[in-house]
N, C-alpha and C positions, 0 to 999 in steps of 0.2 A: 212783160217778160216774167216779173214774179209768179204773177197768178198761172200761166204756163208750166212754169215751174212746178207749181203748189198742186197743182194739176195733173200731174204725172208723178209727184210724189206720190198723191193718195190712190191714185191707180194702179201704180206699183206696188204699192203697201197691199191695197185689196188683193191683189193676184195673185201674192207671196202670200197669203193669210187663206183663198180658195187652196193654193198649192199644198199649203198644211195640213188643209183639212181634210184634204182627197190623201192628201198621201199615209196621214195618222189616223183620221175617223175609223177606215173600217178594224184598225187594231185597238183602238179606244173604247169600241163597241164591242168588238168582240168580250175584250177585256170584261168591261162592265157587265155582261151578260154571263159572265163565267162566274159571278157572285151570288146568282141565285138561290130561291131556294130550294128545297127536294120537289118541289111539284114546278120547279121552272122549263119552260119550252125553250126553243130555240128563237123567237120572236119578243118584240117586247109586245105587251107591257111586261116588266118583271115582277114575279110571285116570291116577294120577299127576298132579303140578303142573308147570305150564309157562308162556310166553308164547304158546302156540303159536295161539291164539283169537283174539289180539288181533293179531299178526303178519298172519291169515290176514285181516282185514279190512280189511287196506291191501293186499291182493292183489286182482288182476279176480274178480271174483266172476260163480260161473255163472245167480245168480239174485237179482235189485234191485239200485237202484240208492241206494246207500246214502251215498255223498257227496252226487252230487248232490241228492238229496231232504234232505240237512242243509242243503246251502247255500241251497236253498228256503224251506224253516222258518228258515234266519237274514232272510234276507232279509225274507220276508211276516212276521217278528217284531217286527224292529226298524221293516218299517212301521207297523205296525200298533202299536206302542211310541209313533211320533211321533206319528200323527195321535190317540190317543188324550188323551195325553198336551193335545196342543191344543187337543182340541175341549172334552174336561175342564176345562181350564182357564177355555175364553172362556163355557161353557155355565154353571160354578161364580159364573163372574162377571157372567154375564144375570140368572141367579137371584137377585141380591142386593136386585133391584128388582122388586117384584110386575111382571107387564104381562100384557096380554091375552091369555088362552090357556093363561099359563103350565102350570097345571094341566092342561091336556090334552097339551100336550108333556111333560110331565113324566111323565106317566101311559105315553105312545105307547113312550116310551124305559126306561121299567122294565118293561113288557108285556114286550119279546124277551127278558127273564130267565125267564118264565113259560112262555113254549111251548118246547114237547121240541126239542132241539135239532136233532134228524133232521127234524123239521119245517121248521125257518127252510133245512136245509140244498137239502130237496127244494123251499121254495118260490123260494128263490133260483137254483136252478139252473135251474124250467120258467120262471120270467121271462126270464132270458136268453136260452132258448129261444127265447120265443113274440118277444121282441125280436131273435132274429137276432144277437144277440151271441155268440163264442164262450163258452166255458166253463172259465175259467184260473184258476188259484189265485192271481194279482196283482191279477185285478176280481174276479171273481164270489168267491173265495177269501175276498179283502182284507173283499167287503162281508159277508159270513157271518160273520166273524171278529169284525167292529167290532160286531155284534150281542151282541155276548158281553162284548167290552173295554168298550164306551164306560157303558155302564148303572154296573159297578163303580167306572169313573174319575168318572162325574160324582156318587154317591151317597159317596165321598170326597171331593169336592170340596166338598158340602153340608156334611158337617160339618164342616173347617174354615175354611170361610166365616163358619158360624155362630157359630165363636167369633172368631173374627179381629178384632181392636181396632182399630176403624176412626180413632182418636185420631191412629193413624201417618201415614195417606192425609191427615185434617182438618190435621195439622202443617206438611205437604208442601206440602200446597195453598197456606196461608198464607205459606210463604216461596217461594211463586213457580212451585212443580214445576208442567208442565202435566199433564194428565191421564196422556198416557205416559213421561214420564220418571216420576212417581208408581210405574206400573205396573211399569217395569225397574229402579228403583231401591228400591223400598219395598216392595213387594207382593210381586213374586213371588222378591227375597230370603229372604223371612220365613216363606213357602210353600215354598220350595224343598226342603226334607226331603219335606214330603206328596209332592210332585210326584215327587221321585225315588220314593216307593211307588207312586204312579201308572203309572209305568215298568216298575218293576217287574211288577205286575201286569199289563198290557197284556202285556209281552213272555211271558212266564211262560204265561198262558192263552192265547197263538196258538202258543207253540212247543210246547203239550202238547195241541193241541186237534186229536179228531178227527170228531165227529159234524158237526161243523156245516164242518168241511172237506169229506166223504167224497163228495158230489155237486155241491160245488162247484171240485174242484182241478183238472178238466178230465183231460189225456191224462200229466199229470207231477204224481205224488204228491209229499206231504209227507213229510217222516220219521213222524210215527205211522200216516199211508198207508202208509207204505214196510214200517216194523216189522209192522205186521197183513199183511201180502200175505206177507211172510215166514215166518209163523207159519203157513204153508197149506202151505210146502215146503221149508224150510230144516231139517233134522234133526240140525244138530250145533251146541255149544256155541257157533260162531262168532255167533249170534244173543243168547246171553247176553252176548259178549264187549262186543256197540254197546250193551246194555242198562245194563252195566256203566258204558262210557264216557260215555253221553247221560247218567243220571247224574251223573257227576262234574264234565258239564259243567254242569248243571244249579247244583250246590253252587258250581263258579266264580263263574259268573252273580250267586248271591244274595250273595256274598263279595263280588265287586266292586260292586254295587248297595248292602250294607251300609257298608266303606268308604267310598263318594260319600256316604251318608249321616249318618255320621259326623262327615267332614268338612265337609262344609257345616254340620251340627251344632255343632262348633267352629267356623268363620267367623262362622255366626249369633250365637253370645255373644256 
């Protein structure tokens, strides 16, 4: 029975270690390959280590536009962070009371999880069309994107609604709170951890998302637009080098959203 055991330990272990390495190598590599030197390719072996990758991407570049399509992606992130975030929240707290329909709305808004995402992309884009609306990644963009965000914020929201102690709200009420000071003071205190993962995810899948961008971001890409159009004609390590950095900026991001969670963590005891 031990050796059974001992057995399945190390095969587990090995599988979770293949799992690492598939899931980290190719960013590891990349990484490492974006240290090269100025005569470095895209292949190893590597020609020397340097900054010289990472120097070269705060120079004009003869091909994308690689800030600007960052500050894009911050911008269409952090909106798409808030209104998620809100509609998450008020949709979390509709649902706490059966009403009519519910089920069908509930239904309508877990559906855009299900269709291919190149689909919502090109059916949002011929609507604007057939509307005479341009084609920008702030509306046509914004509404592609919230197909994506809002489904995962409000099926978090479900469940901690469902466990949520409504004892707190009946306490509140009794000594007077009205309805929205209940809500600012009581509720969405006590919520507030979920809410920052809500955030988190909103932001997180519009800053990485590209299908349900690709036919909605109009004449000015995103950075995963940006990064794919580059992969067609950029030929040296300088494109490992933003892979490297988006990245790191990626890990800031969850650092700071960790932190906030944390601490409101401790405020809530």
């Amino acid at each position: 029975m031990n050796e059974k055991r001992g057995l399945s330990f190390y095969l587990l272990t090995l599988f979770f270690i293949i799992f690492v390495l598939f899931l980290y190598g190719p960013t590891f590599t990349i990484g490492l390959l974006s240290f090269q030197g100025p005569s470095g390719g895209l292949t190893f072996p590597m020609n020397g280590t340097s900054l010289h990758w990472f120097r070269n991407l705060f120079e004009q570049q003869a091909v994308g536009d690689i800030w600007g399509s960052f500050r894009r992606s911050m911008a269409l992130g952090l909106i798409v962070m808030v209104v998620t975030v809100v509609v998450s929240l008020m949709g979390g707290l509709a649902f706490r009371t059966h009403f009519k329909g519910s089920s069908l709305v509930f239904y309508l808004v877990i559906g855009s999880l299900i269709i291919p995402s190149i689909l919502i992309s090109l059916g949002v884009g011929i609507l604007f069309n057939i509307l005479d609306i341009d084609v920008h990644w702030s509306t046509s963009g914004l509404g592609s994107q919230l197909t994506w965000t809002l489904p995962f914020g409000l099926l978090i929201m479900f469940a901690i609604f469902n466990r949520f102690d409504q004892s707190f709200e009946e306490a509140a009420r009794d000594l007077g709170a009205s309805n929205w000071q209940t809500l600012r003071h009581i509720v969405i205190p006590i919520i507030g951890p979920s809410l920052i993962g809500v955030a988190l995810f909103g932001f997180t899948l519009s800053y990485d998302e590209f299908a349900r961008t690709l036919l909605t971001a109009g004449s000015y890409n995103t950075l995963p637009l940006e990064i794919y159009g580059m992969t067609t004609s950029v030929t040296t390590p300088v494109l490992y080098a933003l892979g490297t950095l988006t990245t790191v900026f990626s890990f800031v991001v969850i650092a700071f959203f960790f932190i906030l969670f944390r601490v409101m963590t401790r405020r809530q005891r």
